[in-house]
Backbone as CSV, one residue per row, in Angstrom:
resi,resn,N_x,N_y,N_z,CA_x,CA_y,CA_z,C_x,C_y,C_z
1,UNK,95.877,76.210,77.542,96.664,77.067,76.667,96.113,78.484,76.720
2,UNK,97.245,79.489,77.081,96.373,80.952,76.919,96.846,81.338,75.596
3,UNK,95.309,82.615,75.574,95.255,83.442,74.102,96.650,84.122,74.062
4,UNK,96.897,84.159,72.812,98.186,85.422,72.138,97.182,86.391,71.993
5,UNK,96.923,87.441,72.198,96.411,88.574,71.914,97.172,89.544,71.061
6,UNK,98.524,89.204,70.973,99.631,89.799,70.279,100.323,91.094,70.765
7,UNK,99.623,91.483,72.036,100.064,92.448,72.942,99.942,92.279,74.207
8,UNK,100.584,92.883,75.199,100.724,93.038,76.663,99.004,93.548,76.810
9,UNK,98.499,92.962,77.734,97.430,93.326,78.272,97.509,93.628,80.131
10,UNK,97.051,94.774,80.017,97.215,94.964,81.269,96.192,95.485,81.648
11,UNK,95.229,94.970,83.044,94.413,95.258,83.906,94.675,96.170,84.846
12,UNK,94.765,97.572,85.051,94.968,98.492,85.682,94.189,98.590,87.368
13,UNK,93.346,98.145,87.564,92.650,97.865,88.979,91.607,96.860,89.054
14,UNK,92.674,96.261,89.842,90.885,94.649,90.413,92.121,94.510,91.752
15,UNK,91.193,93.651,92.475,91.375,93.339,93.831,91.485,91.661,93.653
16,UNK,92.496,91.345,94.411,92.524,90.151,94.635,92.554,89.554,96.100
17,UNK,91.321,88.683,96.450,91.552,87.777,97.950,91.434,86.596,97.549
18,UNK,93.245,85.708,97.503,93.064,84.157,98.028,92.182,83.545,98.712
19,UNK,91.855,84.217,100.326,91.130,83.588,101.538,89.703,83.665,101.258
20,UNK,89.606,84.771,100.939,87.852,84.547,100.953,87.379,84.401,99.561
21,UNK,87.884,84.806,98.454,87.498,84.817,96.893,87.782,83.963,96.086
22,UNK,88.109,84.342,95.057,88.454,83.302,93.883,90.412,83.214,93.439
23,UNK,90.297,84.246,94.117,92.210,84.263,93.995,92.742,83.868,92.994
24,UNK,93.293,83.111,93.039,94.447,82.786,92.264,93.143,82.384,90.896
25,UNK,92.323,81.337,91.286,91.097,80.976,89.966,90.980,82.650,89.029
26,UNK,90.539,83.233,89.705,90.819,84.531,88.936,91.884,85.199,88.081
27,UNK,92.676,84.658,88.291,94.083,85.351,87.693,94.266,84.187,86.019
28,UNK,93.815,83.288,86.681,94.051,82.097,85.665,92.713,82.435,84.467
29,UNK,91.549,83.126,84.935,90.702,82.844,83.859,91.229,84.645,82.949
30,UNK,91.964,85.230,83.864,92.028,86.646,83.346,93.568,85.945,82.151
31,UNK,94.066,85.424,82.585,95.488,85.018,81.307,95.215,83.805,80.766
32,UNK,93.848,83.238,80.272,93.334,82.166,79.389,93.194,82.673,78.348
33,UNK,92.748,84.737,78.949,91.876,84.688,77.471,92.977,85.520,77.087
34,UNK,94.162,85.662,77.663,95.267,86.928,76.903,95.960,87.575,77.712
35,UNK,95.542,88.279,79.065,95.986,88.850,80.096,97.369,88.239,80.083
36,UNK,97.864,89.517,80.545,99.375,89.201,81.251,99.659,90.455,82.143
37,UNK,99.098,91.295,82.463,99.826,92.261,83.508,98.866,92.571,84.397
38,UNK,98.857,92.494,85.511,97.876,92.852,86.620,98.605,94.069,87.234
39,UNK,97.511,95.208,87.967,97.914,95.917,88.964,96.936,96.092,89.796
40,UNK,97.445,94.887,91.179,96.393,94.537,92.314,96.487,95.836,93.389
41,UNK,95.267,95.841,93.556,95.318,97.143,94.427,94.325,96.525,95.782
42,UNK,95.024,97.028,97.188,94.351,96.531,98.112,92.774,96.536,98.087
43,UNK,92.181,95.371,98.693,90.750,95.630,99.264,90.966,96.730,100.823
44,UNK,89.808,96.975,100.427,89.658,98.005,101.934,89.999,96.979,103.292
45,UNK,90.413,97.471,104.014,91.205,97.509,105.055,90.638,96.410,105.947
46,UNK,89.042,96.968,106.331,87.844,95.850,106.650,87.021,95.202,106.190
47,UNK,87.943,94.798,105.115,87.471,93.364,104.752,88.163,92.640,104.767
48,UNK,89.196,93.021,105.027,90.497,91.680,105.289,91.000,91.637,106.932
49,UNK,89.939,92.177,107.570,90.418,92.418,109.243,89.508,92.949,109.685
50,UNK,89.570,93.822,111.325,88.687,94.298,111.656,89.309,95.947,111.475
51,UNK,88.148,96.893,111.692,88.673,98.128,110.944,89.933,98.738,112.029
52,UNK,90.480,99.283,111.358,92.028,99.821,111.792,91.490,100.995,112.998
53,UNK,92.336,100.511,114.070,92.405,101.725,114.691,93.467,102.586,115.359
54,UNK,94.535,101.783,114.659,95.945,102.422,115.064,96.920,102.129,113.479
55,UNK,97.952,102.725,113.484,98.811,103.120,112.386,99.192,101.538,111.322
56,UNK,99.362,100.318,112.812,100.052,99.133,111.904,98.490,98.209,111.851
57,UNK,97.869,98.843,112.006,96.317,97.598,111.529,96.888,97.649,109.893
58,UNK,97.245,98.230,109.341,96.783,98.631,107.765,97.963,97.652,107.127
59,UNK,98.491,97.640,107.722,99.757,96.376,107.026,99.269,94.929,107.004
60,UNK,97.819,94.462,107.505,97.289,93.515,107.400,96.895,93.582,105.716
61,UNK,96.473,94.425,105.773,95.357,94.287,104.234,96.947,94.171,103.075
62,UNK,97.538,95.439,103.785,98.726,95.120,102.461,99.723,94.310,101.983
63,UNK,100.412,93.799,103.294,100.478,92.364,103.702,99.911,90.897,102.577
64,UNK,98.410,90.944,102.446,97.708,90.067,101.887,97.799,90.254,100.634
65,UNK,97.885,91.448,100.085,97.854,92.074,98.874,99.281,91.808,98.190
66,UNK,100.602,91.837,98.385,101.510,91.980,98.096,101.744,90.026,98.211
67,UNK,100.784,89.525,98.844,101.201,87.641,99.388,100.451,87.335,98.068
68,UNK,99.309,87.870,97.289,98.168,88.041,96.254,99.432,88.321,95.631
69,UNK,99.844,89.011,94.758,100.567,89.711,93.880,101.717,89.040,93.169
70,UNK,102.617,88.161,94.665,103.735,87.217,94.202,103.353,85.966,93.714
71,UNK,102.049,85.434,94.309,101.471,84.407,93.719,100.784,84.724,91.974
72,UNK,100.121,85.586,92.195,99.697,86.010,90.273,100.919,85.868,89.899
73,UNK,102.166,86.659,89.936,102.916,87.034,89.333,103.731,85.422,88.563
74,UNK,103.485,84.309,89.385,103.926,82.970,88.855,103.125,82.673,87.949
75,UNK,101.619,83.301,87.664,100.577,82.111,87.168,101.077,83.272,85.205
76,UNK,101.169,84.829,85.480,101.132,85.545,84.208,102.417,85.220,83.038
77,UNK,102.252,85.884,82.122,103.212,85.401,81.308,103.972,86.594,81.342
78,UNK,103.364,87.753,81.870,103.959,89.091,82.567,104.176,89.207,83.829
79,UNK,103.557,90.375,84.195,103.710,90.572,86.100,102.582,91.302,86.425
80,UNK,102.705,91.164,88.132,102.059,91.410,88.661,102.274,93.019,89.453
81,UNK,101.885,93.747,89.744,102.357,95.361,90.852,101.638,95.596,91.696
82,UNK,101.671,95.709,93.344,100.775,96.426,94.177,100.659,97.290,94.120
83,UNK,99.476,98.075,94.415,99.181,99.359,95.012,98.709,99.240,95.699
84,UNK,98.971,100.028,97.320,98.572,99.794,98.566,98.382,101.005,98.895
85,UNK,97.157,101.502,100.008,96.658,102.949,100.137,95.436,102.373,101.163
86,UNK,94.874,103.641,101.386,93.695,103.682,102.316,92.115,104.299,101.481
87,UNK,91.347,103.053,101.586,89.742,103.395,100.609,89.491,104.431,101.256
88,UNK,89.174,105.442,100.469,88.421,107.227,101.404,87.037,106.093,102.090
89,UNK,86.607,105.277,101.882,85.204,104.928,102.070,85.509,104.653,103.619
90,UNK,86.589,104.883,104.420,86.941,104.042,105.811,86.521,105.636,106.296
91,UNK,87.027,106.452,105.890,86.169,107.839,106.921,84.845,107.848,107.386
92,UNK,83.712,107.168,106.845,82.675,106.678,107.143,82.531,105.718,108.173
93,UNK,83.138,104.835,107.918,83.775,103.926,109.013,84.017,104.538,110.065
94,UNK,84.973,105.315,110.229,85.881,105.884,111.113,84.682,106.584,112.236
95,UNK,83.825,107.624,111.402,83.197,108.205,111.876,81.324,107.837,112.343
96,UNK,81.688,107.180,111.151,79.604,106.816,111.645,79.551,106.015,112.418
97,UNK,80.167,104.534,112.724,80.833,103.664,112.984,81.345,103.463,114.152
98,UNK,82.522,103.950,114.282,83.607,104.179,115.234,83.567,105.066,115.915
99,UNK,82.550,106.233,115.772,82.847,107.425,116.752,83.916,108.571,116.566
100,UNK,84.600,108.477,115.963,85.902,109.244,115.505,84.938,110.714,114.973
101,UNK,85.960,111.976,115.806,85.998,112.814,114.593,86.282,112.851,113.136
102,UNK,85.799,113.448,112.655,86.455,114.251,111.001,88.232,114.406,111.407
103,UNK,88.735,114.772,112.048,90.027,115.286,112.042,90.846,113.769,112.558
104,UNK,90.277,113.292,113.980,90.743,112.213,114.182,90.808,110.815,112.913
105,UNK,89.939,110.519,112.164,89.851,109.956,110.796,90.736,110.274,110.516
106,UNK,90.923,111.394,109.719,92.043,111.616,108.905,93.500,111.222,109.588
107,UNK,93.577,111.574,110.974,94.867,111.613,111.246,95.129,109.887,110.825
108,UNK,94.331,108.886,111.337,94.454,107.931,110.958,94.662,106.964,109.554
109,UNK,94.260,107.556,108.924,94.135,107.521,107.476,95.451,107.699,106.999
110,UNK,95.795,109.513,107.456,97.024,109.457,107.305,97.881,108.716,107.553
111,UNK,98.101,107.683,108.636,99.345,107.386,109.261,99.114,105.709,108.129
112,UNK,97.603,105.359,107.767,97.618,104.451,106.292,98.064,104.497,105.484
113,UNK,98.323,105.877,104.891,98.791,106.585,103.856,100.671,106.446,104.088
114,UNK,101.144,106.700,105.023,102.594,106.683,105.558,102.921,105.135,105.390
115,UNK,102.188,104.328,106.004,102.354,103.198,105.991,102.708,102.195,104.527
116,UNK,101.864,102.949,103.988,101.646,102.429,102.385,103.260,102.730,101.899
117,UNK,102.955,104.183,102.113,104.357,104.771,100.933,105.447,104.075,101.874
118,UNK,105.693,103.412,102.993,106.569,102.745,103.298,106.902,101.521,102.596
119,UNK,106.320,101.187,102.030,106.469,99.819,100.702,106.555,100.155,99.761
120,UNK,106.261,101.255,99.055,106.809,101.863,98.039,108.135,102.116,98.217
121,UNK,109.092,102.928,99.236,110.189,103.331,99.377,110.927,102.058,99.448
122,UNK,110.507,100.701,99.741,110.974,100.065,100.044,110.913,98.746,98.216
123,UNK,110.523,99.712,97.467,110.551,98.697,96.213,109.376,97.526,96.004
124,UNK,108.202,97.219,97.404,107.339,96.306,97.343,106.305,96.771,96.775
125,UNK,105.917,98.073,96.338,105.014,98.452,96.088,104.861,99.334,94.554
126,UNK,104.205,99.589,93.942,104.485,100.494,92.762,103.889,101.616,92.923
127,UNK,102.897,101.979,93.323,102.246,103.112,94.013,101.207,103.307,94.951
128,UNK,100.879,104.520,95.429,99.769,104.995,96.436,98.350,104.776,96.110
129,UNK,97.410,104.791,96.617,95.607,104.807,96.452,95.578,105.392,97.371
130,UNK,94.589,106.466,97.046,93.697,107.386,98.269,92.558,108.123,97.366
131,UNK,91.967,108.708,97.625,90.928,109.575,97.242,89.828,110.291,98.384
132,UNK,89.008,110.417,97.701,87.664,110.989,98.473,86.287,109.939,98.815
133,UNK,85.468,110.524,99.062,84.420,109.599,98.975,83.276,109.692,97.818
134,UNK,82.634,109.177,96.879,82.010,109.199,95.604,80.447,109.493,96.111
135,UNK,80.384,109.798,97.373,78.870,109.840,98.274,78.979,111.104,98.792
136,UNK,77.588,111.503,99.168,77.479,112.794,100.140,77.938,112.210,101.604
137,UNK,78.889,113.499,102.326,79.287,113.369,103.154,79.067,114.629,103.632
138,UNK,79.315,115.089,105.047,79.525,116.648,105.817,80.559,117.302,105.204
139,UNK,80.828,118.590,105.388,81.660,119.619,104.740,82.983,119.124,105.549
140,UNK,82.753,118.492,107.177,83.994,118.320,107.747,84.815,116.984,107.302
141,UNK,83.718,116.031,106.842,84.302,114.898,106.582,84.818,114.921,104.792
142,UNK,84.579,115.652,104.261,84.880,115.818,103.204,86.191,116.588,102.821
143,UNK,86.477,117.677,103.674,88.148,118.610,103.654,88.638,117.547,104.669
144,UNK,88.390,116.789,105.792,89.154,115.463,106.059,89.654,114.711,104.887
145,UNK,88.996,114.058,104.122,89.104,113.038,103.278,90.497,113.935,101.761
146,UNK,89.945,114.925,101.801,90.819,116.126,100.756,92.015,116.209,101.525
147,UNK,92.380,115.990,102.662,93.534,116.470,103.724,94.466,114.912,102.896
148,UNK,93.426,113.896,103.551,94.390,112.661,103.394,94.666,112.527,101.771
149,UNK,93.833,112.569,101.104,94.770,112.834,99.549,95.710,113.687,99.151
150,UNK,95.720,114.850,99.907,97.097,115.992,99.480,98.132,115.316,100.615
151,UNK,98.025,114.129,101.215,99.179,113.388,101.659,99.580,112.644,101.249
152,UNK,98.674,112.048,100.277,99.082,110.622,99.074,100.270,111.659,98.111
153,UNK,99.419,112.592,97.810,100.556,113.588,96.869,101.795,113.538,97.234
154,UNK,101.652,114.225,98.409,103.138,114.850,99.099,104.198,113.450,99.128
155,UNK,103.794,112.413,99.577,104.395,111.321,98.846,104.483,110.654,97.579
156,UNK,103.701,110.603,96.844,103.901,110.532,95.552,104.891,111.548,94.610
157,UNK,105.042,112.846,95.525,105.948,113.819,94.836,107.922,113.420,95.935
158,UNK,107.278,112.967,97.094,108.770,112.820,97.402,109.464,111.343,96.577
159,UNK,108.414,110.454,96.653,108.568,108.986,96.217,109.178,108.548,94.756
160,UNK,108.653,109.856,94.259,108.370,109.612,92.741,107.435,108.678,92.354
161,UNK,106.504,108.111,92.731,105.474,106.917,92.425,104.217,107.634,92.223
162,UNK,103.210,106.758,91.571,102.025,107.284,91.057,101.194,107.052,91.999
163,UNK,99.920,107.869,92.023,98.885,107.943,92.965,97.256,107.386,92.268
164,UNK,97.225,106.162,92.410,95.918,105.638,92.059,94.938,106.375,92.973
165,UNK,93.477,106.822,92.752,92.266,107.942,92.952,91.300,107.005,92.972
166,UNK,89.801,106.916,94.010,88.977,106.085,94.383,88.309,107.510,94.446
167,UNK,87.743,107.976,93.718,86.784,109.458,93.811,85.533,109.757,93.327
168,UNK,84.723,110.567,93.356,83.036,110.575,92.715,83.330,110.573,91.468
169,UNK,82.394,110.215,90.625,82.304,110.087,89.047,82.296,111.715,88.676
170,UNK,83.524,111.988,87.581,83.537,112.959,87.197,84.399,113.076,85.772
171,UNK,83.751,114.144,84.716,85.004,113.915,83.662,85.752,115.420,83.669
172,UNK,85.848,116.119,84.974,86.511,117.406,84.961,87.449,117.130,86.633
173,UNK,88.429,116.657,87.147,89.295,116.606,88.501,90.208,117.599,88.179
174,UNK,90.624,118.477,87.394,91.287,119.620,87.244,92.064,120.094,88.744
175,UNK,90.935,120.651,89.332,91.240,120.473,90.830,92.329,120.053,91.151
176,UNK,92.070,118.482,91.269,92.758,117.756,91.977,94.149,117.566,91.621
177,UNK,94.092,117.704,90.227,95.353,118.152,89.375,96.102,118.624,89.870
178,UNK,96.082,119.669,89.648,96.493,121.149,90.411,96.838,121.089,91.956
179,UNK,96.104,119.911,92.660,96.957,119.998,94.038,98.244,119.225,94.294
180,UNK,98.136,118.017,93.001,99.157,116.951,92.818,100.372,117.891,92.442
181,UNK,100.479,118.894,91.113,100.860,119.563,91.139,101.628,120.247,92.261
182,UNK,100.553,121.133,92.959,101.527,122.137,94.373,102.486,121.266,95.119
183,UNK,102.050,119.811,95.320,102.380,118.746,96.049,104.079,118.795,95.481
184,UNK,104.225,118.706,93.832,105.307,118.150,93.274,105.239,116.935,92.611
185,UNK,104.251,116.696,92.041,103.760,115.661,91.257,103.494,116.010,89.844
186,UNK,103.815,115.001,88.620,102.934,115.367,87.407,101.853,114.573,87.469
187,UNK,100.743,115.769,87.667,99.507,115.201,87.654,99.074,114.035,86.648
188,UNK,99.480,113.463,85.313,99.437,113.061,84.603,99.547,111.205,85.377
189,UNK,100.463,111.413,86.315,100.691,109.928,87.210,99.862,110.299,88.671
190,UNK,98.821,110.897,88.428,97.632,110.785,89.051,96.718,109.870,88.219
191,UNK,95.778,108.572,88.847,94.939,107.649,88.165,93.765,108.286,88.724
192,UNK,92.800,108.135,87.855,91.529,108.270,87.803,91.075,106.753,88.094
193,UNK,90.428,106.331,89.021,89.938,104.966,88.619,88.798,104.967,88.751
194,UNK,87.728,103.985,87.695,86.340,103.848,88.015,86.420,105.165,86.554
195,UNK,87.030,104.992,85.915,86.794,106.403,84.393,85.791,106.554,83.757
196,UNK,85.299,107.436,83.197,84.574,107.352,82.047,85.597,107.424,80.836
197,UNK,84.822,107.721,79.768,86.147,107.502,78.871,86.699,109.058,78.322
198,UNK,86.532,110.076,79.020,87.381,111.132,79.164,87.323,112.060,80.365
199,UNK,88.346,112.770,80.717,88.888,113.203,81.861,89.836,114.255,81.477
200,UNK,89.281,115.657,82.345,90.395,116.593,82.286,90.770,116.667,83.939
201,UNK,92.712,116.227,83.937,93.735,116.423,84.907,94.085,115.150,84.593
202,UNK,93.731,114.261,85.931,94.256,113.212,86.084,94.093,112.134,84.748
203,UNK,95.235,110.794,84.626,94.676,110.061,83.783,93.601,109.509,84.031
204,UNK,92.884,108.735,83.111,91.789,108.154,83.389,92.110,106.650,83.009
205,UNK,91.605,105.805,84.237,91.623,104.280,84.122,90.388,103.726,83.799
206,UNK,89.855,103.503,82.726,88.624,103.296,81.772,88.082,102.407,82.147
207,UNK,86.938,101.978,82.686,85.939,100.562,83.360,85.715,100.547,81.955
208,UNK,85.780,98.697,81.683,85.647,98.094,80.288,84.855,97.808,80.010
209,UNK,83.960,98.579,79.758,82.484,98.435,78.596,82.905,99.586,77.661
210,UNK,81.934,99.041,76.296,82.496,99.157,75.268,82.253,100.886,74.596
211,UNK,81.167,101.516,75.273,81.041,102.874,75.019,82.314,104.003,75.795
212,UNK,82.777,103.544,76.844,83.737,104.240,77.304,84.694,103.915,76.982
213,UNK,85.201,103.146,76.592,86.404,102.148,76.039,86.247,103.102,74.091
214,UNK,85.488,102.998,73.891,85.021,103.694,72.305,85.497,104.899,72.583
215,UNK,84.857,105.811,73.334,85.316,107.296,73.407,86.532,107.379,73.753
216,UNK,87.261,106.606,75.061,88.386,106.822,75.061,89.397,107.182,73.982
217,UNK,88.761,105.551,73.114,90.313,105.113,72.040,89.847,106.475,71.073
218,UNK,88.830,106.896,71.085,88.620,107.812,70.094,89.425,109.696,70.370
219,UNK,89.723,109.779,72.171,89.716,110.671,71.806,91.457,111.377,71.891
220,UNK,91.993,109.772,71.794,93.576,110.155,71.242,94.216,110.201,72.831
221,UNK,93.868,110.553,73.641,94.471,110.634,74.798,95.127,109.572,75.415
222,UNK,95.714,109.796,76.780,96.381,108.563,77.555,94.841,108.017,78.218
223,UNK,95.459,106.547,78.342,94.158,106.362,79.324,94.753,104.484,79.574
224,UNK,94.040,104.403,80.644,94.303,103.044,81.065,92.949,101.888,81.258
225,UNK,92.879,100.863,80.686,92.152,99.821,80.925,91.485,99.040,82.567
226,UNK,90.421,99.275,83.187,90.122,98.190,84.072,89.160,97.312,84.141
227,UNK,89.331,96.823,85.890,87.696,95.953,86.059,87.410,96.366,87.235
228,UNK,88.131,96.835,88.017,87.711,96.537,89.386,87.050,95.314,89.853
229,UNK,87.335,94.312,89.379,87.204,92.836,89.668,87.282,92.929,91.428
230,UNK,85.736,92.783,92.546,86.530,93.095,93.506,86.671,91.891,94.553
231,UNK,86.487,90.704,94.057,86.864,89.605,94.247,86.094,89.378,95.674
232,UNK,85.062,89.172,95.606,84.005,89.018,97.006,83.196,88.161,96.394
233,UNK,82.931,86.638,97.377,82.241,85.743,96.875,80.913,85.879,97.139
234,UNK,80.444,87.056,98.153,79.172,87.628,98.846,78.407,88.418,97.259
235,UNK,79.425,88.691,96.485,79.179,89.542,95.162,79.572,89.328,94.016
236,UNK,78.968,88.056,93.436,79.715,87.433,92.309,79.612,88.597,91.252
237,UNK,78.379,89.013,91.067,78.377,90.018,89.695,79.126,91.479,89.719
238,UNK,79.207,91.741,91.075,79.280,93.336,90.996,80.513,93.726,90.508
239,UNK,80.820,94.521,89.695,81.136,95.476,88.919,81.406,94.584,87.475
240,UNK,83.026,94.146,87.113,83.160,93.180,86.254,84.111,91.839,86.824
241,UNK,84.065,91.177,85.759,84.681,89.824,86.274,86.150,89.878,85.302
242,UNK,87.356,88.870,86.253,88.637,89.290,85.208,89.127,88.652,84.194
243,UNK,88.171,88.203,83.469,87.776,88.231,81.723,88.183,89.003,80.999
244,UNK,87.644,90.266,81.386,86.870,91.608,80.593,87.745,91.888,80.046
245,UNK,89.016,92.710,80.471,89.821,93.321,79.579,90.509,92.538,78.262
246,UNK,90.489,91.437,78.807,91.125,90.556,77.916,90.343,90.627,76.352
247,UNK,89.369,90.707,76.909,88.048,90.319,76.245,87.785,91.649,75.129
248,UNK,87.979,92.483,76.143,87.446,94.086,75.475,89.118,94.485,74.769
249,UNK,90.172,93.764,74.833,91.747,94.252,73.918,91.115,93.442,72.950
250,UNK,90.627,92.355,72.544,90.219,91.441,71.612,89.399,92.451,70.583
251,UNK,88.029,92.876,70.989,86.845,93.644,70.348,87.942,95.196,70.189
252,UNK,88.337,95.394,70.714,88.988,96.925,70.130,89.982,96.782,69.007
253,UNK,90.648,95.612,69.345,91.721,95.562,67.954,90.471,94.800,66.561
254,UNK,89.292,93.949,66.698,89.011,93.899,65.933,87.822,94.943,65.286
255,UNK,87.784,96.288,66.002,87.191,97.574,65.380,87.899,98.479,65.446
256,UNK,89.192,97.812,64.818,90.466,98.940,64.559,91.594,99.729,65.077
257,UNK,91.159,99.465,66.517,91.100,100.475,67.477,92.787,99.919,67.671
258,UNK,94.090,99.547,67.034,95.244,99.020,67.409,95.701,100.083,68.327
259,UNK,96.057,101.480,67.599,96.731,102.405,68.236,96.403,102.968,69.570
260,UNK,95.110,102.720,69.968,94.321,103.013,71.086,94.743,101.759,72.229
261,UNK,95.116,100.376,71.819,94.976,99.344,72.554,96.510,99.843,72.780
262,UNK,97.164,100.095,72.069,98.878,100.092,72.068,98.788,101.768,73.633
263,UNK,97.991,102.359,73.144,98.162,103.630,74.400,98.075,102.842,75.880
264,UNK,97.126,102.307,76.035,96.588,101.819,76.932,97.029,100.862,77.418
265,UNK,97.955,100.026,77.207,98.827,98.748,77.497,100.072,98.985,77.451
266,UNK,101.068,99.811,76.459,102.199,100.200,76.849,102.604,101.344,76.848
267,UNK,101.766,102.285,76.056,102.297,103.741,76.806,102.258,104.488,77.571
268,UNK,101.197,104.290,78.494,100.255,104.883,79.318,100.856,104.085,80.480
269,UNK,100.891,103.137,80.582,101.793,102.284,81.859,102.933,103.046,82.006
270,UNK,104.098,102.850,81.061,105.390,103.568,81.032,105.142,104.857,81.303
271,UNK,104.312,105.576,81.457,104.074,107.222,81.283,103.769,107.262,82.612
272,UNK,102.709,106.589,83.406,102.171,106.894,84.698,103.221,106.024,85.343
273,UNK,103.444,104.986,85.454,103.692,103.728,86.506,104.939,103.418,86.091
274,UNK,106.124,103.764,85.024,107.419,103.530,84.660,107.454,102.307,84.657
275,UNK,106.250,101.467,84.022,106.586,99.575,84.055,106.951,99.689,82.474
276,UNK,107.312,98.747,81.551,107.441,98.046,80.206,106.965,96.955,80.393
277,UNK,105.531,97.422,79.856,104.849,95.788,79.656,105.371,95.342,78.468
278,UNK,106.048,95.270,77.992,107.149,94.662,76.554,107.989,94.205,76.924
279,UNK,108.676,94.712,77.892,110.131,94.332,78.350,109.613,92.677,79.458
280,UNK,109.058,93.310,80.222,108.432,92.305,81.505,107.643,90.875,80.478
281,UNK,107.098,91.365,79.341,106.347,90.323,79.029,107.609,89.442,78.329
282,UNK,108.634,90.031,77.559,109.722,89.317,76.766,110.535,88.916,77.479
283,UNK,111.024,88.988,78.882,111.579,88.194,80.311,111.121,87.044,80.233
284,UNK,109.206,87.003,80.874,108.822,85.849,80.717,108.916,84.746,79.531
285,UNK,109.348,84.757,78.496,109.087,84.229,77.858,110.252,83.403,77.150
């Protein structure tokens, strides 16, 4: 029997692999304790293959992700949404790795990036992922990695779809704002993921421990709930497990925090990602 939590709960980023992880077991312990809305976002590229070196490698990972997505979507009492994109962390790849220029990377990346928003245009997808890298890198590999995100934009502004962000820890992307912006985007359906619990530009998607999750609800803003659950059996502990949110909508509504849980589960979805976790959850039911 799963928890009533008495609201849509929605997990804004974790990764799901059937083949090598806990898959589907995961989805089931995340809607025991309340969960009902997932938004699965690909694992990097090489880990579900070998690393990409031409335009259609990348439809492997998304492929798996979207085969992940229809299966949750039976087990929730809500739904499930892909987001499919290219980890900035593959420019490293590309280059330390592989031999690739800075420029050659990107071009590749890019044509990940094309690939992606091709499932978006096509209704399989709900939005883009791209970013930078959260590590020191060269000045060349770094305006590479900035190239391929003002291409996530430029589609996210033709697409109309939101652009999930894999970027260094920061509570000022203003910046980046501002390029979503030039792009034709409201920066606002730019995601922050990996948040602290405030952020000026993009929204911020809040990792669920309870001090950032506190400041968030405290400081009135939009903001979205995660785990980055990243579903690797090589890494049972690392980051969180998909419990948490469930867990952490529970402890916020019982320290008051309703109006904060209500931002973060249905307004903030509808605002960035145009879902109704109300509507989707009262379908199921």
């Amino acid at each position: 029997m799963s928890e009533d939590l008495g609201t849509p709960v929605l997990d804004d980023h974790l990764h799901l692999d059937p083949e090598h992880g806990r898959g589907m077991d995961a989805v089931d312990d995340f809607a025991r304790l309340g969960g009902t809305h997932l938004i699965v976002v690909n694992k990097p590229s090489w880990l579900l293959g070998p690393i990409p070196s031409e335009r259609e490698d990348f439809r492997r990972a998304f492929e798996a992700t979207l085969d992940a997505v229809a299966a949750a979507s039976e087990r929730l009492r809500g739904t499930a949404w892909a987001v499919l994109g290219v980890h900035p962390g593959l420019v490293s790849r590309l280059v330390d790795d592989e031999g690739y220029d800075p420029e050659e990377a990107r071009s590749l990346m890019c044509d990940g990036i094309d690939v992606a928003a091709e499932y978006v245009a096509e209704g399989r997808a709900l939005g883009l992922k791209s970013g930078r890298p959260h590590y020191e890198v060269s000045d060349a590999v770094w305006n590479a990695s900035n190239a391929v995100m003002r291409r996530a934009f430029e589609h996210g502004a033709e697409l109309d779809c939101p652009v999930q962000l894999h970027t260094e820890a920061s509570e000022d992307l203003s910046e980046i704002a501002t390029w979503a912006a030039e792009a034709g985007m409201d920066p606002k359906r730019v995601v922050k993921h990996y948040a602290a619990g405030r952020l000026a530009g993009p929204t911020p998607s809040v990792m669920s421990e309870k001090d950032r999750l506190r400041r968030a609800a405290e400081s009135g803003a939009p903001f979205l709930m995660e785990t980055d659950f990243v579903d690797d059996p090589e890494k049972p502990g690392m980051v969180m497990g998909p419990k948490t949110v469930p867990r952490r909508v529970r402890w916020l509504l019982e320290e008051g925090y309703d109006e904060a849980v209500r931002t973060a589960h249905v307004e903030t979805p509808r605002a960035v990602y145009e879902i109704d976790t109300e509507a989707t959850l009262a379908d199921a039911e």
